[in-house]
N, C-alpha and C positions, 0 to 999 in steps of 0.2 A: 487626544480625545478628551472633551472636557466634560461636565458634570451629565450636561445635557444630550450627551452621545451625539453630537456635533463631531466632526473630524473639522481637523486644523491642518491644510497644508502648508508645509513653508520647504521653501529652499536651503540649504544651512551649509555655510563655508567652513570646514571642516578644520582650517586656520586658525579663525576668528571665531569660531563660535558663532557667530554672525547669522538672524536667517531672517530672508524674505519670506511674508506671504501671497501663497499663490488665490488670486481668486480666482470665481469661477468660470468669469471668464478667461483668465490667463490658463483654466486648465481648458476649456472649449477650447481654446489653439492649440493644445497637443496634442488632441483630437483621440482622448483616450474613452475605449468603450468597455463597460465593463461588464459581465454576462456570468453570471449568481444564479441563487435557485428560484428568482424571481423574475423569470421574462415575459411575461403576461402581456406589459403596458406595452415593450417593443412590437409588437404583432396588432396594434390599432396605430391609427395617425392622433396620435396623443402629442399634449407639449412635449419637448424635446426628447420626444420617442425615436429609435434606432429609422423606422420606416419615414416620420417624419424629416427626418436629416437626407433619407435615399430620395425623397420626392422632391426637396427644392421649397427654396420659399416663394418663390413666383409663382408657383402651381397649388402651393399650399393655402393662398390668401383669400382662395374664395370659397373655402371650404364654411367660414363663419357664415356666411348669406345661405347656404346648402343647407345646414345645424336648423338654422331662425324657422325657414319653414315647412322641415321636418315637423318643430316642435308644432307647429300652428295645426300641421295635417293631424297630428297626434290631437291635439286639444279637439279637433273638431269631430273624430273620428270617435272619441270616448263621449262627445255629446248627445253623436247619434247611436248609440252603446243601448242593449235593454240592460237597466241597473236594476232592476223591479227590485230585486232579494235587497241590493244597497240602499235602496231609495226607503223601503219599510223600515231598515235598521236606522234611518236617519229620524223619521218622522217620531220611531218609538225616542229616540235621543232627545228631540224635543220636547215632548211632554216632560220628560225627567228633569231637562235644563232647566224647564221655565218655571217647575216648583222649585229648583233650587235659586231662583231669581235670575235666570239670564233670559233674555228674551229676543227671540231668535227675529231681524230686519225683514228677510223676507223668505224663510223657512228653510231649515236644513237640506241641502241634496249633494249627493255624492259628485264631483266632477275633478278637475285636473288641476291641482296646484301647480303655474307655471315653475317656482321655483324644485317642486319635488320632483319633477320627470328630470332626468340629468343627461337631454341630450347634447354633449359635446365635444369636443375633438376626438375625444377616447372614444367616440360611439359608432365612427366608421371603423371596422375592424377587415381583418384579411380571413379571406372565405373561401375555404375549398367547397366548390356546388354553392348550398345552401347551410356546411354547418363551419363555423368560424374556428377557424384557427388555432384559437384560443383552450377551443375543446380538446384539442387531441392529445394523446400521451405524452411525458414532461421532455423526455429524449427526443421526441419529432416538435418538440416545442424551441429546446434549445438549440437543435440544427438551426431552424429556421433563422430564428434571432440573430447565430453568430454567419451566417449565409448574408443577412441584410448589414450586417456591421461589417464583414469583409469587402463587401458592394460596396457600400458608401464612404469608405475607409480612404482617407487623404495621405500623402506621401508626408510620414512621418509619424502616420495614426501608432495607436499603441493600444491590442486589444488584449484586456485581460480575463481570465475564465475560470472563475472557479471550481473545484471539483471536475473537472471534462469529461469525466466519467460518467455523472450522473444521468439516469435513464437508459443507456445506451449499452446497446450491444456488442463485444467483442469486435467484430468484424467494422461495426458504422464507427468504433471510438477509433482504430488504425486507419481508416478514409478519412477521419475529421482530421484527425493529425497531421496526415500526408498531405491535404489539402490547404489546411490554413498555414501551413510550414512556407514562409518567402524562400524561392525556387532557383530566381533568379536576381541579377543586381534591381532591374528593374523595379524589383518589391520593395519598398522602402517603407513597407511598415513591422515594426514587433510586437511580435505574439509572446505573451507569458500564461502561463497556466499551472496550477496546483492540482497535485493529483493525491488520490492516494491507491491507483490500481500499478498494480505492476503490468498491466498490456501497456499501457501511459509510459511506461519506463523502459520498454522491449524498443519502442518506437522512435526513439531517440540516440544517437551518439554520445558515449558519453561525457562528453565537453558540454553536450547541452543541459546536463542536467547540474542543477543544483538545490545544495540542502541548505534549510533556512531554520533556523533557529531562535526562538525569542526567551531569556530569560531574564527577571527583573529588569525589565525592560531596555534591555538590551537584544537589539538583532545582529544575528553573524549570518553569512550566507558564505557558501564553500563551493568553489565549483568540482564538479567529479573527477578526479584524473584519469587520463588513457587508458591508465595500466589498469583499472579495474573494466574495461571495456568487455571483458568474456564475461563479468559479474554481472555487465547490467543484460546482460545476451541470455545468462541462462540461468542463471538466481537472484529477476530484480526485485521479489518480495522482501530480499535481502535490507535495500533501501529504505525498506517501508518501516523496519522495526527500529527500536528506541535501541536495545542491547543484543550482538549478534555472538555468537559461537562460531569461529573460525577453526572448524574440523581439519586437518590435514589429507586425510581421506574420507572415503566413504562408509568404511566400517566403525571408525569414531561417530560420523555424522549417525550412524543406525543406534549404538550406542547411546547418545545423548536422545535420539527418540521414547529408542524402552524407557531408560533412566527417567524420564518427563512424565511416562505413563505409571512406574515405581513411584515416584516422589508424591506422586498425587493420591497414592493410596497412604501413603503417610503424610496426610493432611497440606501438603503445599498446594498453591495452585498451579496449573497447567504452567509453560513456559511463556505462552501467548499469551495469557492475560497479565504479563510480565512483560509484555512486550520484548522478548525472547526471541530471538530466529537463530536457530544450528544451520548453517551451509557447509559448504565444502567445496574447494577446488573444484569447476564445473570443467575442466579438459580432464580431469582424472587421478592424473600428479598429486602431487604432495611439497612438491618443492616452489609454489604459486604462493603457496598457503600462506607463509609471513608476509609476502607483500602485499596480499590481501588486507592482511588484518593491520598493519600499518597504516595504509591509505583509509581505510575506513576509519581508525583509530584518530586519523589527522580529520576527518569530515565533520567530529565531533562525536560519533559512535561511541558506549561502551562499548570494550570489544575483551574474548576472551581467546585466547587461543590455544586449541587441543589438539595434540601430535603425539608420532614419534620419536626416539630418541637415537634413531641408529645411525643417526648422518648428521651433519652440521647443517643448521638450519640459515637462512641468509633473506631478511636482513637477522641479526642477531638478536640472543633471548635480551641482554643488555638494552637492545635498541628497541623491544618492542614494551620491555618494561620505564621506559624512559616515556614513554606516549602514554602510560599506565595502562597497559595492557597486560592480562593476569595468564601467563604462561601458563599451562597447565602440560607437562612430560613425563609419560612412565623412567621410573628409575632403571640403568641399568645397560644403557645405550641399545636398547630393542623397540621392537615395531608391537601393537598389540596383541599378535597373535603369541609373541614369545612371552611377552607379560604374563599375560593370560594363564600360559598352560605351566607358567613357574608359580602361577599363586592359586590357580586351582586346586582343590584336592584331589589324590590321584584316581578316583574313579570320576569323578566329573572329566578327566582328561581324557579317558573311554568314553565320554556322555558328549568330547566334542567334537572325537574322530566320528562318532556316530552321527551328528549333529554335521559336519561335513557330508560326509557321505550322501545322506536325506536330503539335503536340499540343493546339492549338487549332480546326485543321481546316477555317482557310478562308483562303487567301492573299489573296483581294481585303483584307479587311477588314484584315489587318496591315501591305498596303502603302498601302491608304488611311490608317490613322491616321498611319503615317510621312507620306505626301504632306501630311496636314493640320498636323503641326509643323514642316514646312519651310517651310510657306507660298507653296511654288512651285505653279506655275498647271501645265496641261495639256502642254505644249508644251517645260518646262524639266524638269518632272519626270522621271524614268527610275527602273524595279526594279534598274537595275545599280547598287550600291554605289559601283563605281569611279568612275562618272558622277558621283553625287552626292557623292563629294570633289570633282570637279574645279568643281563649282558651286557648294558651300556650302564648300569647304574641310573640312580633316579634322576638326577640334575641334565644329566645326556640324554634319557629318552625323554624330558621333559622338553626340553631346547629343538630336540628333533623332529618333534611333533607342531611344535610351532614355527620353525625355522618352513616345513613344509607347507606350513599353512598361510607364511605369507608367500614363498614362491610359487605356493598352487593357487593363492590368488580366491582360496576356499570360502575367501568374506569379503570381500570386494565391491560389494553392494549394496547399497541401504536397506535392501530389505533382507539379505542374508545377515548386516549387520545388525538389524532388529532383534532377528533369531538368536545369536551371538548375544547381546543385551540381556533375552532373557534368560539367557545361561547364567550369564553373568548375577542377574537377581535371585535366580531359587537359589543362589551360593552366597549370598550377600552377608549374611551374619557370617561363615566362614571367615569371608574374604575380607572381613570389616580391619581389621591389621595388619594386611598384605597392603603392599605399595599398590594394586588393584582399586582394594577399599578405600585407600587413604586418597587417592587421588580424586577416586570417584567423590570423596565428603567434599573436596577442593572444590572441584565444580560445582556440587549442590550449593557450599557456602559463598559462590560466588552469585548462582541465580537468585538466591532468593535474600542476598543480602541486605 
């Protein structure tokens, strides 16, 4: 691109350094169409307009003799015009002129300057009824456009589209998709399109997609691999962000929500205007979770990844820091729910059996799973907290309470993980020294780096 915002095509031998320029006609033979937020001109028989290209230059050639006496019916039709109002504002013109020394041949009147009327190729336009084309909404504008460049499209065309999103409705952007997509061998042209909607990215395989990067003017372009294919299925907003947070599960992923909503009362901005996205393993698992944040890591992604610590994770923490991927694992080889009720204090750990219960909606069941990793029988058991320090001791009813809470599955959810988050916050100065707090500053000082 040079001063003048001219583009410069060339071909360039990657060898050699070496590059041809393509002109404009050498690109007219690759027969590439390109469709921006600019399709106006395609929807008239304009110079080398999209419709123009569909109708042929044989049929197009006598459209100039059509134009010529258009323009003449035009001229004659505003002679026979009442200008009365025009014609007084001319004659007062003249007096003014002629004291300023111009002296009008044979008196000012209003009529048709052949060159100002601009009837020409652009001026036959495409007409549903009576109103053109032209008029209708941008979305029923760019169908149209990219409908005549699929039409006219020669084997080997190559159409490209900016934004495909733009104007259009959920339901019409998955029809345009499925339709412009070559089907069979038969179709020998290619489609490229940038998007930035994740419905754009639901509607592709991920092979098809790729991420394009330019900086200092440098481009890399990455294709997606397989193994993220349930990513792009059911968290392809994922794609969209600059830096993502690779949750292990879903009560992390709830987790990093509160925390987003906490941070921002302590002056940071949202995560999103950090171009921030938290996902999580979309089958449920936890054990996805590194290859996740791997392949993303390899796409060009910052990538963060939040877990836990009670199983060996695969690819390894070694392998995911080698990609510079910022580990983030509670201490202690436990899952969040044991963290939690070890760095709690101990009446917040009553505030999460309660905190369970409420939003789960049945209290036998949460104090049953507690009784069942106590292992205490009918008669030792008790629902008082207190009690069961004074019988398992604190570190055991502490473990027990959260050992239940990950096999009842008590936070499982992003929105029970929310909940959990804000537990997490009303305790935040507490927990600011616990491997809780500490970890939670790790992520903070990672977003907002």
């Amino acid at each position: 691109m040079e001063s003048n915002l001219e583009p410069q095509w060339f071909v360039i031998n990657k060898q050699t350094d070496e590059k041809k320029n393509i002109s404009a006609s050498d690109r007219e033979l690759l027969g590439v169409a390109q469709i921006g937020g600019y399709v106006d001109r395609d929807l008239s028989w304009g110079r080398n307009s999209a419709l123009t290209r569909l109708t042929g230059k044989e049929r197009i050639e006598e459209i100039p003799t059509i134009l010529a006496d258009a323009t003449r019916t035009a001229r004659v039709a505003l002679q026979q015009a009442d200008l009365q109002q025009l014609s007084q504002s001319a004659k007062d013109l003249e007096s003014v002129a002629k004291a300023l020394g111009v002296n009008p041949k044979s008196g000012f009147h209003p009529g048709m300057d052949p060159l100002g009327i601009n009837i020409n190729m652009g001026a036959i336009t495409l007409l549903d009824g009576e109103i053109p084309l032209r008029s209708g909404g941008l979305g029923s504008r760019r169908l149209l456009v990219m409908a005549i460049h699929k039409n006219c499209s020669k084997d080997g065309s190559i159409i490209l589209i900016d934004e495909i999103e733009n104007g259009l409705e959920p339901y019409r952007l998955r029809n345009l998709i499925r339709t412009l997509r070559p089907n069979n061998k038969e179709d020998s042209f290619q489609c490229f399109i940038t998007t930035h909607s994740s419905i754009s990215i639901v509607e592709h395989p991920a092979h098809e997609l790729f991420v394009v990067r330019s900086e200092n003017g440098k481009t890399v372009i990455n294709q997606v691999a397989n193994t993220l294919q349930n990513l792009v299925r059911k968290i392809p907003e994922a794609f969209l962000a600059r830096s993502i947070i690779v949750c292990e599960g879903k009560t992390e992923w709830g987790i990093c929500r509160a925390m987003d909503d906490y941070w921002q009362t302590q002056g940071h901005p949202p995560m999103a205007c950090n171009g921030i996205e938290p996902i999580c393993n979309p089958t449920g698992g936890g054990t996805e979770a590194p290859t996740y944040a791997v392949e993303l890591a390899k796409l060009g992604y910052r990538v963060a990844y939040f877990g836990d610590s009670d199983a060996p994770i695969n690819p390894s923490i070694d392998e995911m820091e080698s990609l510079g991927i910022k580990v983030i694992l509670w201490d202690g080889n436990v899952e969040v729910e044991r963290r939690l009720c070890l760095d709690l204090p101990i009446g917040a750990v009553s505030e999460f059996i309660d905190l369970a219960i409420t939003i789960n909606g049945s209290e036998n069941d949460v104090w049953n799973e507690i009784k069942k990793q106590t292992q205490l029988g009918d008669n030792d058991f008790s629902r008082d907290i207190s009690r069961l320090l004074a019988k398992l001791g604190e570190e055991k009813a502490r473990l027990s309470v959260g050992i239940a809470a990950d096999k009842g599955k008590w936070f499982k959810r992003q929105d029970k993980g929310i909940e959990l988050g804000n537990l997490i916050i009303k305790y935040i100065d507490v927990l600011r020294e616990t491997n809780t707090g500490i970890k939670l500053q790790e992520l903070a000082g990672w977003c907002y780096a």
